[in-house]
NUGU-722601 format. One record per residue (C-alpha): residue in three letters; z negated, y negated, x negated. Coordinates in pm, 1 decimal. Layout:
<r><residu>ALA</residu><w>Z</w><v>Y</v><u>X</u></r>
...
# end
This chain:
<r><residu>UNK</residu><w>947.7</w><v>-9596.3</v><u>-21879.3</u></r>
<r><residu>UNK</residu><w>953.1</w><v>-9222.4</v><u>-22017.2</u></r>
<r><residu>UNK</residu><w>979.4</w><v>-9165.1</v><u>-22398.3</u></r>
<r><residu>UNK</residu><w>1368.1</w><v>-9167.9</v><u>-22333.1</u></r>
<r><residu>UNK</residu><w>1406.9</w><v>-9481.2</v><u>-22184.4</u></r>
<r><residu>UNK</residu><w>1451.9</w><v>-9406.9</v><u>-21836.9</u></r>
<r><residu>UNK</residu><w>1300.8</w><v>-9465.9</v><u>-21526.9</u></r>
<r><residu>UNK</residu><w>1297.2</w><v>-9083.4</v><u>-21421.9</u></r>
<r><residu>UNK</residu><w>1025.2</w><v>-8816.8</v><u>-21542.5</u></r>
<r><residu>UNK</residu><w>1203.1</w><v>-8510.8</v><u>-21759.9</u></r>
<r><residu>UNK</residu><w>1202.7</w><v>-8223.6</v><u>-21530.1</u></r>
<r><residu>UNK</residu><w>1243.0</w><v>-7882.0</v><u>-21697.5</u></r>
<r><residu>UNK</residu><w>1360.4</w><v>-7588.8</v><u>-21533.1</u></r>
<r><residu>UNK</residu><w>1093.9</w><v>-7307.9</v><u>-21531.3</u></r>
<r><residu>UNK</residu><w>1022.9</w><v>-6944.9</v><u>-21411.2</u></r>
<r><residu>UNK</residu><w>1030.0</w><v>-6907.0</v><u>-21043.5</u></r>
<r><residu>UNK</residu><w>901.1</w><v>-6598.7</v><u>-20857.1</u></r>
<r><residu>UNK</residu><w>965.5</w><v>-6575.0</v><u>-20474.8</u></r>
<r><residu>UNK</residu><w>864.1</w><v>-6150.3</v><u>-20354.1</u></r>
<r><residu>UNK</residu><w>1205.9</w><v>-6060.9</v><u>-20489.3</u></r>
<r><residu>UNK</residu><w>1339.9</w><v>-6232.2</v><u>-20711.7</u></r>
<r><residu>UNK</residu><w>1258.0</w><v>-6405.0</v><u>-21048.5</u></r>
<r><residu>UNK</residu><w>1507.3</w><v>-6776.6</v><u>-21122.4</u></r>
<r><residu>UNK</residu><w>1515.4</w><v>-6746.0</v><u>-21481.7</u></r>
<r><residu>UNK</residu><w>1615.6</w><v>-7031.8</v><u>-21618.9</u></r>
<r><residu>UNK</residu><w>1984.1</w><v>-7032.8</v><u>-21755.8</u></r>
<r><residu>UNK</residu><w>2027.8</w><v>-6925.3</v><u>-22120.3</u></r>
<r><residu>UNK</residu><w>2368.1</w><v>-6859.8</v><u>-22307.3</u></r>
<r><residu>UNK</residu><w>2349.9</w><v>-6491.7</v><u>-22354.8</u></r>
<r><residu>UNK</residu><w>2328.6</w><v>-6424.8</v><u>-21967.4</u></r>
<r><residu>UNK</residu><w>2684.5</w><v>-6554.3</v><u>-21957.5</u></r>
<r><residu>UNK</residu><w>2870.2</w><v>-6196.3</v><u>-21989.6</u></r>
<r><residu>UNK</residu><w>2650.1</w><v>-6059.5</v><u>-21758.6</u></r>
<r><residu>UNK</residu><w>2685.5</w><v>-6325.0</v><u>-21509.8</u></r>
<r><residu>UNK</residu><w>3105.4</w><v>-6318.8</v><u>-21582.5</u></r>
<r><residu>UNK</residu><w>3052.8</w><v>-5982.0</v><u>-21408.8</u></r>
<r><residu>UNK</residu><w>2863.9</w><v>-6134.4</v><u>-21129.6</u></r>
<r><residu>UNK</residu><w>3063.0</w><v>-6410.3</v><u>-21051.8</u></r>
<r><residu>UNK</residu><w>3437.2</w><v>-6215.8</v><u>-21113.8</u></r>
<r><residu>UNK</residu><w>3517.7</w><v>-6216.5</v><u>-20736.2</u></r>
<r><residu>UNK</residu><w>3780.2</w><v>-6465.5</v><u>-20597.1</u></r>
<r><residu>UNK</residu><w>3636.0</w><v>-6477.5</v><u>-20279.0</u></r>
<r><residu>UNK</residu><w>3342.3</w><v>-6704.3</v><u>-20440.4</u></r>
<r><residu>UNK</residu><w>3574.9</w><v>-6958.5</v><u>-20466.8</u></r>
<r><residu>UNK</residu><w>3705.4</w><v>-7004.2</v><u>-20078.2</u></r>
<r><residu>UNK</residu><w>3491.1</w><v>-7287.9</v><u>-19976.9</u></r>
<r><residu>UNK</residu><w>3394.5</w><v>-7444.3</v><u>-20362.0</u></r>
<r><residu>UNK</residu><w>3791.2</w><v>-7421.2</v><u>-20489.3</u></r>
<r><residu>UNK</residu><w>3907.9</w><v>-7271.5</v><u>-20859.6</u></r>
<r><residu>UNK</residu><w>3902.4</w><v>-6932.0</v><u>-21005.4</u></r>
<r><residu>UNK</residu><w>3633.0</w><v>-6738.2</v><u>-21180.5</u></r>
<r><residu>UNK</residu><w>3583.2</w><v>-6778.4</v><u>-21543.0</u></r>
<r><residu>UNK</residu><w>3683.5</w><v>-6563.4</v><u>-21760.8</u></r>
<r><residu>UNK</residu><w>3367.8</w><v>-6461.5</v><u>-22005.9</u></r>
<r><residu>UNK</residu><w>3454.6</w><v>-6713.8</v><u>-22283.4</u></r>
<r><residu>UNK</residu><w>3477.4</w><v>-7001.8</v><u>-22039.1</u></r>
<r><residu>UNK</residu><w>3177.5</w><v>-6866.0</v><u>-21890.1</u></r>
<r><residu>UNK</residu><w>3002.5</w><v>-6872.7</v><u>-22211.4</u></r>
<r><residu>UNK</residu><w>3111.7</w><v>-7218.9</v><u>-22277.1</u></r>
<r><residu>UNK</residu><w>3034.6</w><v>-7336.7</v><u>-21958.0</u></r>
<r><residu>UNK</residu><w>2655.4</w><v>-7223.1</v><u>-22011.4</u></r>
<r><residu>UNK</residu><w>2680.1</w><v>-7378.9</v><u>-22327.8</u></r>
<r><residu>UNK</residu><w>2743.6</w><v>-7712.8</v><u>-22218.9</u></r>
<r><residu>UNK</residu><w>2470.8</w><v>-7689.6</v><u>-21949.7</u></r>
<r><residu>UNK</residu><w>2209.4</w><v>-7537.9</v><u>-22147.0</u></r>
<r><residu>UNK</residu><w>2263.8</w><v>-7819.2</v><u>-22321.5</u></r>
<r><residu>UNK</residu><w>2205.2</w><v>-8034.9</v><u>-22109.7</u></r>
<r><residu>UNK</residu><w>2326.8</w><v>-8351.7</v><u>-21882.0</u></r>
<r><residu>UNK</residu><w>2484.4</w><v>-8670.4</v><u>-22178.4</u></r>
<r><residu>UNK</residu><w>2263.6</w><v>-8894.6</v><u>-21935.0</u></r>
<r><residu>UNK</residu><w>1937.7</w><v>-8902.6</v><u>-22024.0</u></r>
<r><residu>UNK</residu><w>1835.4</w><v>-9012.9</v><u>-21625.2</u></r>
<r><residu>UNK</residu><w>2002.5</w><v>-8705.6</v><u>-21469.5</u></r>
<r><residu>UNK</residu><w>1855.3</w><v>-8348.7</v><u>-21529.1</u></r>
<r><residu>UNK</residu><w>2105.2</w><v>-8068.2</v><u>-21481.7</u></r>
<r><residu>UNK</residu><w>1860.3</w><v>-7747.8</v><u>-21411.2</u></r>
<r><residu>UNK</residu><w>2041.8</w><v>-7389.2</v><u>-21402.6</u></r>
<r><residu>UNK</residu><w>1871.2</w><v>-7075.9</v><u>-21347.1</u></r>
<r><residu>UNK</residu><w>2043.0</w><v>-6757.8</v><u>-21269.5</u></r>
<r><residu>UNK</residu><w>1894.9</w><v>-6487.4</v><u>-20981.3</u></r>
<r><residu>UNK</residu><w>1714.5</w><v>-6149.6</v><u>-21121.3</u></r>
<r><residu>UNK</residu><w>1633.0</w><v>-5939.1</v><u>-20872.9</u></r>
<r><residu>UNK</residu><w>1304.8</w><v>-5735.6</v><u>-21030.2</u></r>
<r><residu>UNK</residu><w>1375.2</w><v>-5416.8</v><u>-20793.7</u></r>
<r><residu>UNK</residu><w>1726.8</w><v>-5299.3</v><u>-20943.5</u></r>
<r><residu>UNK</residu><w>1650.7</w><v>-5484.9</v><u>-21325.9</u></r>
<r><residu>UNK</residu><w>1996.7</w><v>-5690.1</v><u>-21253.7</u></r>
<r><residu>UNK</residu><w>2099.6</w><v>-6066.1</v><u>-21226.3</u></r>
<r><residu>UNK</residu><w>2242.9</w><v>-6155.8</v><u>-20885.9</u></r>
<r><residu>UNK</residu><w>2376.2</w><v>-6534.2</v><u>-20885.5</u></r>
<r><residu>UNK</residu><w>2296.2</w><v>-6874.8</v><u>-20996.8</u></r>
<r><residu>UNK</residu><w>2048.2</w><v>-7181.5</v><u>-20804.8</u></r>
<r><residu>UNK</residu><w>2082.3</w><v>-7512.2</v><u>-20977.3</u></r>
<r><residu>UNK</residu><w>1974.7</w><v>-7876.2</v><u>-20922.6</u></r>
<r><residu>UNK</residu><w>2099.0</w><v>-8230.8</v><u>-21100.0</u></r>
<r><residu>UNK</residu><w>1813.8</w><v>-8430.2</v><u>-21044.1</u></r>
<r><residu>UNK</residu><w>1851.3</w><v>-8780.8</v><u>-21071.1</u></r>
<r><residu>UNK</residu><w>1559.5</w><v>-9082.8</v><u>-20973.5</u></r>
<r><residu>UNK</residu><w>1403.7</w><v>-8816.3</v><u>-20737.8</u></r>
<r><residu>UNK</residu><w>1676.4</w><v>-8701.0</v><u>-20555.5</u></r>
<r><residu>UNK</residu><w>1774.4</w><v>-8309.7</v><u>-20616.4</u></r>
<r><residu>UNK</residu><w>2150.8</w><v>-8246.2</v><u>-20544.4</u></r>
<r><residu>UNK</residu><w>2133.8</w><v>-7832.9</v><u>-20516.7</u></r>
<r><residu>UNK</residu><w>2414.1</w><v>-7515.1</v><u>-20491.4</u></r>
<r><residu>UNK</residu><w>2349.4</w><v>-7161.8</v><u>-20519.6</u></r>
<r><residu>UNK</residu><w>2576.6</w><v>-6882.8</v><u>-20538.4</u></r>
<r><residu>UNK</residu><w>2528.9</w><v>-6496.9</v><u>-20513.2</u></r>
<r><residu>UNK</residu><w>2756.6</w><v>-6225.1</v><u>-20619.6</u></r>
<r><residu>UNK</residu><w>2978.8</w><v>-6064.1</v><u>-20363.1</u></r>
<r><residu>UNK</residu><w>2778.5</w><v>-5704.8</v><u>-20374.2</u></r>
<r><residu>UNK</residu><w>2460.0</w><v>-5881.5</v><u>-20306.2</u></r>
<r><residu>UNK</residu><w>2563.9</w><v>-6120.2</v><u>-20020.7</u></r>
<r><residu>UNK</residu><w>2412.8</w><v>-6037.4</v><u>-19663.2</u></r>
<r><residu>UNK</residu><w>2055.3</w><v>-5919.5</v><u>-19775.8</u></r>
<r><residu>UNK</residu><w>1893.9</w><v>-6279.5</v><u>-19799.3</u></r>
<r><residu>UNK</residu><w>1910.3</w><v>-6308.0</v><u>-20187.1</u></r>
<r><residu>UNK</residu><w>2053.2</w><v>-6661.8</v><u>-20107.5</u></r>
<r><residu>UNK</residu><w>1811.9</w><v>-6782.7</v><u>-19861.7</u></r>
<r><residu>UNK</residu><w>1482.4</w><v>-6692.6</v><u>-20082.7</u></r>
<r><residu>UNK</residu><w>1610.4</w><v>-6814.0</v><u>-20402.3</u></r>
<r><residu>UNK</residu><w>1739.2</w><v>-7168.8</v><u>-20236.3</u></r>
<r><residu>UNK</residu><w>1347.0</w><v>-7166.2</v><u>-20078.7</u></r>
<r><residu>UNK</residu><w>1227.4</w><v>-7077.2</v><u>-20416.6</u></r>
<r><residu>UNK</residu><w>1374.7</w><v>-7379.6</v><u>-20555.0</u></r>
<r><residu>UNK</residu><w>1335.7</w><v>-7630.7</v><u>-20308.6</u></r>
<r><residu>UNK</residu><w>957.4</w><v>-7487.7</v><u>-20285.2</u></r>
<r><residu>UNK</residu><w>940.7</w><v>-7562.0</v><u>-20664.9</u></r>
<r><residu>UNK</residu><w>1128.3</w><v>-7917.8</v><u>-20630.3</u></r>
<r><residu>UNK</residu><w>864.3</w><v>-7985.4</v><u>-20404.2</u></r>
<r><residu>UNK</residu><w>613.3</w><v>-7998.5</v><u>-20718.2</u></r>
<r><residu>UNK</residu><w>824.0</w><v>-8224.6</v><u>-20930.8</u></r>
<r><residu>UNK</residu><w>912.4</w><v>-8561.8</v><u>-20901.4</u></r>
<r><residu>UNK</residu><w>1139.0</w><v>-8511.5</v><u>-20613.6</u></r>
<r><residu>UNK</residu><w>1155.4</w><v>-8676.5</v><u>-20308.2</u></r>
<r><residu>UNK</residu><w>1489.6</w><v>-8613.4</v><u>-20181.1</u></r>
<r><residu>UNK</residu><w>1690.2</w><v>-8264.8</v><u>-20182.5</u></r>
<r><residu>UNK</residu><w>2055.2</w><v>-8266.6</v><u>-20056.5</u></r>
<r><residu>UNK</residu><w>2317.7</w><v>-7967.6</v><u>-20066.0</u></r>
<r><residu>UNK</residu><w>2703.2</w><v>-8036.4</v><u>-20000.8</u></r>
<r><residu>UNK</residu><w>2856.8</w><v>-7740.3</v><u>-19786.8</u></r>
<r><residu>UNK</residu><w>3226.8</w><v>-7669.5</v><u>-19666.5</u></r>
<r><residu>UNK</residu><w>3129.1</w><v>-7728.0</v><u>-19258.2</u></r>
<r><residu>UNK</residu><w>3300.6</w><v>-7370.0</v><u>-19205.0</u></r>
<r><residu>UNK</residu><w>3093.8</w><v>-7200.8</v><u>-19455.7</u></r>
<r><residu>UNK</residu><w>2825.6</w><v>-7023.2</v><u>-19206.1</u></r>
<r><residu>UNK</residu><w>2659.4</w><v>-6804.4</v><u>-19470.6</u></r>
<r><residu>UNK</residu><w>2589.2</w><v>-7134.2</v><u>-19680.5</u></r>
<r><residu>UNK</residu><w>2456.3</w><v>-7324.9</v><u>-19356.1</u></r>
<r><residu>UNK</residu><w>2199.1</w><v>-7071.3</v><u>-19287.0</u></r>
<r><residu>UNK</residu><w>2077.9</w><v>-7060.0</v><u>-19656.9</u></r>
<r><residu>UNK</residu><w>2020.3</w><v>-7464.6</v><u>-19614.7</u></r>
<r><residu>UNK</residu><w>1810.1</w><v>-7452.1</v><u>-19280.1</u></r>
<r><residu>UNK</residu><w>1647.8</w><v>-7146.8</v><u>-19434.6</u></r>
<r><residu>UNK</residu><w>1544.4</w><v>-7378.0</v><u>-19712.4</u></r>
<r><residu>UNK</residu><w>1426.6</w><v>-7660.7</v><u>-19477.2</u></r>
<r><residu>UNK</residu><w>1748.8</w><v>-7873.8</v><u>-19516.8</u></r>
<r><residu>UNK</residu><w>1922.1</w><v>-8055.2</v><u>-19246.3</u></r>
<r><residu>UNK</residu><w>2339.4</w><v>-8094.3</v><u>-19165.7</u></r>
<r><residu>UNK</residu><w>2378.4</w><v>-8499.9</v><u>-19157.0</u></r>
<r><residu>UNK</residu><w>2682.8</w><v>-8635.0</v><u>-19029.0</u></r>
<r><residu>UNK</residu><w>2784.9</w><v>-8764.4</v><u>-19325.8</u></r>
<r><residu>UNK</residu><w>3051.1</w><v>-8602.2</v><u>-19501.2</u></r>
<r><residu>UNK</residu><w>3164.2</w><v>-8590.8</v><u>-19892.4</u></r>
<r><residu>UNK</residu><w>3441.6</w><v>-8458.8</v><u>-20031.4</u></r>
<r><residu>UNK</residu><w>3528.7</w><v>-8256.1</v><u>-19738.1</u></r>
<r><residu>UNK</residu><w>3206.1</w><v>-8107.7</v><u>-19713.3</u></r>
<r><residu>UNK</residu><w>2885.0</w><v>-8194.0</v><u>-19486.2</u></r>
<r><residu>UNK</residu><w>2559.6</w><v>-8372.3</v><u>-19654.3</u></r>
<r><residu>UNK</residu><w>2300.6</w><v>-8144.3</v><u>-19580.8</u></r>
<r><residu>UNK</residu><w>1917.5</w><v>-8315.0</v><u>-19656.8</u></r>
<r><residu>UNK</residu><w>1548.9</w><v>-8290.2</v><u>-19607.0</u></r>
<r><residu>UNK</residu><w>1313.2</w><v>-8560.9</v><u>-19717.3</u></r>
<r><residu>UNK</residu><w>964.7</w><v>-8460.4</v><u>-19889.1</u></r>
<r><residu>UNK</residu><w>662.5</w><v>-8609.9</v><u>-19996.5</u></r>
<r><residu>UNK</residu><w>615.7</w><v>-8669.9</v><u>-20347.4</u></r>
<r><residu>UNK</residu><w>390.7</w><v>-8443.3</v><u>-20546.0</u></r>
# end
């Protein structure tokens, strides 16, 4: 048992550097920056809904700076700077929960196409890989190409399994 009560080991999000980009883990104040980054529609084909406006925005990063009611599951937010241009770029996350990772990422639309995606989603699963984390899965709309090549970039692998309309992508690794 961990001083909480739970099974699972806390894991914290922390500072990851891949050669371009720093994850920063989420705060509250990058919210109106990030409104700006995430203010596209076309974000939202595959994933459904609307962009936030910057209050919801800010509220949204509220509640998950906060962090998860359950004690067991670890919601882990970190948004993309890219050190070159000074700017943030899109978001990585990961609920972990009893070593499994569930993961997303998103980049903004102006940023899309130059591999931001793929090397941050490495980044993380790389980092995963240290934690208590034996399992990483990502959920992707099966005609969302761009997303597909981010997951095999990061080592995962399309199941046949589907959820929600979208396909169970996974890779299995070794526990730190």
């Amino acid at each position: 048992m961990t001083e909480d009560g739970t099974s699972s080991p806390r894991v914290r999000a922390e500072m990851i550097s891949t050669a371009r980009l720093d994850l920063l883990p989420l705060r509250v104040e990058h919210a109106a920056e990030m409104a700006e980054v995430l203010k596209d529609p076309a974000l939202h084909a595959f994933t459904g809904g609307a962009p936030h406006t910057p209050e919801a925005l800010l509220a949204r990063y509220e509640r998950l700076v906060a962090g998860s009611p359950d004690p067991a599951v670890h919601w882990l937010n970190w948004v993309i700077h890219l050190r070159e241009e000074d700017r943030l770029a899109g978001t990585v996350q990961a609920t972990v929960a009893d070593g499994t990772a569930e993961i997303a990422w998103v980049v903004g639309t102006p940023w899309q196409g130059r591999g931001i995606a793929g090397e941050a989603a490495r980044g993380l699963v790389a980092w995963l890989g240290t934690q208590p984390v034996h399992t990483v899965i990502a959920h992707i709309h099966p005609d969302h190409h761009a997303s597909a090549a981010v997951a095999t970039a990061a080592g995962l692998t399309a199941t046949d399994e589907q959820h929600d309309g979208e396909v169970r992508w996974l890779l299995r690794q070794p526990l730190q």
